[in-house]
C-alpha positions in Angstrom: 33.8 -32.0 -38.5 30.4 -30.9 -39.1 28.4 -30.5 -42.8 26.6 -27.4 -42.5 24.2 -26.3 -45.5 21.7 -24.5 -46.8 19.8 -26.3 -49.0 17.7 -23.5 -50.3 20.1 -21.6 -52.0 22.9 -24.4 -52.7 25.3 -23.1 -49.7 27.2 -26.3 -48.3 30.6 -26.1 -45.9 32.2 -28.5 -44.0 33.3 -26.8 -40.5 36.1 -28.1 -37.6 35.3 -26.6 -34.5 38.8 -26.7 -33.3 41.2 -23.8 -35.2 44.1 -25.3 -34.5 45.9 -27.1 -31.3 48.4 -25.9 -28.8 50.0 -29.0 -27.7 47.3 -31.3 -27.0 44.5 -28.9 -26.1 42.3 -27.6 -28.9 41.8 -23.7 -29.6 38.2 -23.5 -30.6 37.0 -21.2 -33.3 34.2 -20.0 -31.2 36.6 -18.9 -28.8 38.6 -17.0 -31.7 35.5 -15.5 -32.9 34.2 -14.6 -29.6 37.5 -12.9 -28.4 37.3 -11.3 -31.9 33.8 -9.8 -31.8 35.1 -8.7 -28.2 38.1 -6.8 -29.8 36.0 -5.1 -32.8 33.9 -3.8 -30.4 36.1 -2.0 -28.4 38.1 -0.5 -31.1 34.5 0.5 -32.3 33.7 1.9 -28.9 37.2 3.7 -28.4 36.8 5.6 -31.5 33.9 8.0 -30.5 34.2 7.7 -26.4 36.1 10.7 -26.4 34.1 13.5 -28.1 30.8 11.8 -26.1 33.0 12.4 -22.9 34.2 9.2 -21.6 38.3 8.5 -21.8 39.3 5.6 -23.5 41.2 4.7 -20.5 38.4 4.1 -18.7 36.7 2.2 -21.7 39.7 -0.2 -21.8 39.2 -0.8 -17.7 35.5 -1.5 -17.9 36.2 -3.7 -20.6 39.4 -6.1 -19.2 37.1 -6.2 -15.8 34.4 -6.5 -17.5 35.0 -9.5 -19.6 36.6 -11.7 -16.4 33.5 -10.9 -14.8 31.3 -11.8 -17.2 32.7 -14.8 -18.1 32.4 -15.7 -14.7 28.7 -14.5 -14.5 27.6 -16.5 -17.2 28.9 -19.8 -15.9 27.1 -19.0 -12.4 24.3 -18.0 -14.7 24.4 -21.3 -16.3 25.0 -23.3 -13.3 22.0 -22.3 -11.2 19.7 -23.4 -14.1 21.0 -26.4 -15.0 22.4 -27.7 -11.9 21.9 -31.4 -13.6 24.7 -31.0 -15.5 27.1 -30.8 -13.0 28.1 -33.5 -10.3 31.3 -31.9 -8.5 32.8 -28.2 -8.3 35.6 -29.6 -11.2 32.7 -30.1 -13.1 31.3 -26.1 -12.5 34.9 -24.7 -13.4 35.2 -26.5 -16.7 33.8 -23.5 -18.9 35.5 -25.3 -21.6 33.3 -28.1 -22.0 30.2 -25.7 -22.7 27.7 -24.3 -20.7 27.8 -20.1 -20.8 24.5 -18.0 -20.5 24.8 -14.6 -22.2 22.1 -12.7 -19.7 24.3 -13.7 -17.2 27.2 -12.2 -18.7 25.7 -9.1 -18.9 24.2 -8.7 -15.8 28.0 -9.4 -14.0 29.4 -7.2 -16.6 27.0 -3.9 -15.8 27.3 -4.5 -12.3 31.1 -4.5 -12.6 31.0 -1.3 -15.2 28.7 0.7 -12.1 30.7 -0.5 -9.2 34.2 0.8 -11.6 32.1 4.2 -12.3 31.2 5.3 -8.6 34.5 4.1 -7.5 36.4 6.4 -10.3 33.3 9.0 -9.6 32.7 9.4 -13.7 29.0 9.0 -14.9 27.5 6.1 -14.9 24.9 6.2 -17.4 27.2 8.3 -20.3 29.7 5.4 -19.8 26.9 2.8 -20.5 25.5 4.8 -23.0 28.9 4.4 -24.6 29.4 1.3 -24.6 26.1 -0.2 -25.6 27.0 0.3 -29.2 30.2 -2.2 -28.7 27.5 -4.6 -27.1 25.4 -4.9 -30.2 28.1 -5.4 -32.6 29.9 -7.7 -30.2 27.0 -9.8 -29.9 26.3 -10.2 -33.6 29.5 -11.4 -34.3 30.0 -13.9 -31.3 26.9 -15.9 -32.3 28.9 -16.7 -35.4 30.5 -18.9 -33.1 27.5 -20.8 -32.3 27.6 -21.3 -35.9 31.0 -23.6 -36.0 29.6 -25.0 -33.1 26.5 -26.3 -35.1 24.6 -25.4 -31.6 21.6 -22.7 -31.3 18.8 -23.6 -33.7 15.4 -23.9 -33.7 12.4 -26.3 -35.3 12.2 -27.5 -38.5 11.8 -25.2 -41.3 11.2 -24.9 -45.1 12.3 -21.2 -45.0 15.0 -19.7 -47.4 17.0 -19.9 -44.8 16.5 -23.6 -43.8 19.8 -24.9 -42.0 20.7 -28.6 -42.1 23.9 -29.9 -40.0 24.8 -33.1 -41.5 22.3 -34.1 -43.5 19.4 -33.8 -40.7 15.9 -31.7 -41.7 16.4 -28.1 -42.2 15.9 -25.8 -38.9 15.7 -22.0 -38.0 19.4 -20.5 -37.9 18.1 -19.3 -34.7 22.5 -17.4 -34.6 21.8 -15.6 -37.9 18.3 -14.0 -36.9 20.4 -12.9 -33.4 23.4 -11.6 -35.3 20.6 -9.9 -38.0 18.6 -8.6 -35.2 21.7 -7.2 -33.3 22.6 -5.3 -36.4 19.6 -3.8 -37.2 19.6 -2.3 -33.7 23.1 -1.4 -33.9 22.0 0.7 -37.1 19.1 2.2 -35.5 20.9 2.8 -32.3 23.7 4.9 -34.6 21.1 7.0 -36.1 19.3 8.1 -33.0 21.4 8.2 -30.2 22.5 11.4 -30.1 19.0 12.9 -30.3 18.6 11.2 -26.7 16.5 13.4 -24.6 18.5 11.9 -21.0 21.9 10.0 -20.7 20.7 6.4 -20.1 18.3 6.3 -22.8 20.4 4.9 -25.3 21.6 2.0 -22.7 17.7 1.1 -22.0 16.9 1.0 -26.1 20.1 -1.3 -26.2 18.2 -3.3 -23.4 14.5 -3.2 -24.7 15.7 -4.4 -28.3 18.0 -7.0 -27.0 15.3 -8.7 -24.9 12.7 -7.8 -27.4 13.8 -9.9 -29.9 15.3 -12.4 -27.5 12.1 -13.3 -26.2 10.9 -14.9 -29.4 14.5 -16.3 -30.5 14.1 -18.3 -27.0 10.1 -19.8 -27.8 11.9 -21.0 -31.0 14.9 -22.6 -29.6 15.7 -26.4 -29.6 14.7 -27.1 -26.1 18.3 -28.4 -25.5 19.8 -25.1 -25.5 16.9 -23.7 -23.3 17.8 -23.3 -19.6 14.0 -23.7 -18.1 12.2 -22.2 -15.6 8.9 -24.1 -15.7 9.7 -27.5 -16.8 9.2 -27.6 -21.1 7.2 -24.7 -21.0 9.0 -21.5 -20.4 12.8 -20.4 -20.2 14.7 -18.7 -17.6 15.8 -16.2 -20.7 12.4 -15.7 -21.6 11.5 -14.2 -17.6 14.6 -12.0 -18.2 13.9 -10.7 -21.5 10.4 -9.7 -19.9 11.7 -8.1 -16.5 14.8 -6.1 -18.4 12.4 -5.4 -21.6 10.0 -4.1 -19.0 12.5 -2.1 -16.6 14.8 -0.5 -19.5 11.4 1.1 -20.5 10.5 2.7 -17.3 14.1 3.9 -16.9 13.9 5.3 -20.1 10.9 7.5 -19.4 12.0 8.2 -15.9 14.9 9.6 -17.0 13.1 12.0 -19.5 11.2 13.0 -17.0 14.1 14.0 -14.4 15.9 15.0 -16.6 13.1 18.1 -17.3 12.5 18.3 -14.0 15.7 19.6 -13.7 15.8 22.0 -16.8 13.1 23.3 -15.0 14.6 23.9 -11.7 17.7 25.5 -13.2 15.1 28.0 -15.0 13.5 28.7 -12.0 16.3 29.1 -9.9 17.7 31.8 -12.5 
């Protein structure tokens, strides 16, 4: 049991990570609210895939292989930056004990959505396009379960905001400004994505304002949640959040650009 509070504006709970038990083995509420978030944003998904082109069929497939396979990328994920952690193979396969990187996730998860597209021959970047709605709202409520966990913060603060988990020094609710942040650029995503000059597009602003506002969550993190890449100074999230910030924005304009390439060819031709 963990006292969670927010001193600033008299908010105090007291918070059981474990739901509820089946037998002896505990059922986590960040596993609830992870498989939750997951759900929501597929029904959110499904409900507009259609008139955009993509079957909810489909959807539904991407997601199911999707989800195994991210799972699965996120421990690896994990694994290679932390190898300390882990002494045996048992160790590596015990995902229940912690240790799940969401960049890795998401990296196994689009590979597994392109490999599902060219083998089903549907387009690739409408289906991502899709779908990066569902990964926004998903997101923002999954790091809720960080929250029963009392786990991703940041330094001491004397914000608003100020969190304090039992009784320690208030610190940056480093879950909220995630959630926050994933909402804001589900909002904006809503608004403008179907003034998108190139399928794609909306997929890469998904990308850019993910690891936009990742980057700076990550410099403010507690460095025991931060996987490093050079020892106490920088993390491995950090790199990513550069190279897909950096990537999603050249894709973005490269596919503007082919894309009136080929309005110009089809005038020509005619």
């Amino acid at each position: 049991m963990n006292n969670i509070s927010f001193p600033s504006i008299g908010l105090s709970m007291n918070i059981d990570p474990v739901a509820f038990h089946v037998g002896s083995r505990p059922v986590y509420w960040y596993a609830i609210i992870i498989l939750g978030g997951f759900l929501l944003a597929m029904l959110f998904v499904c409900a507009t895939c259609e008139k955009r082109g993509v079957k909810k069929d489909n959807i539904w497939d991407i997601a199911l292989y999707g989800l195994v396979t991210g799972i699965i990328g996120a421990r690896i994920y994990y694994i290679l930056f932390s190898p300390g952690e882990f002494h045996s193979f048992a160790d590596m396969v015990k995902i229940w004990n912690g240790g799940l990187a969401i960049y890795g996730g998401l990296i196994a998860a689009a590979i597994t959505a392109y490999v599902y597209c060219r083998v089903k021959k549907i387009n690739t970047l409408k289906v991502f396009d899709v779908c990066a709605p569902g990964l926004f709202l998903g997101q923002a409520i999954g790091r809720f379960g960080n929250f029963t966990n009392a786990e991703v913060y940041g330094g001491e603060t004397s914000s608003l905001l100020g969190m304090s988990i039992n009784g320690a020094p208030p610190v940056h609710p480093l879950f909220l400004y995630e959630a926050v942040w994933n909402l804001i650029g589900l909002a904006i995503m809503l608004l403008l994505r179907d003034k998108k000059k190139a399928d794609g597009q909306v997929f890469c602003f998904y990308l850019m304002w993910y690891s936009f506002g990742r980057f700076f969550l990550e410099g403010m993190r507690d460095p025991a949640y931060v996987l490093f890449v050079i020892p106490d100074k920088f993390g491995i999230s950090q790199l990513v959040a550069i190279i897909l910030f950096v990537l999603a924005a050249a894709a973005a304009v490269a596919l503007h650009i082919r894309k009136k390439r080929m309005r110009y060819m089809k005038i020509t031709i005619k």
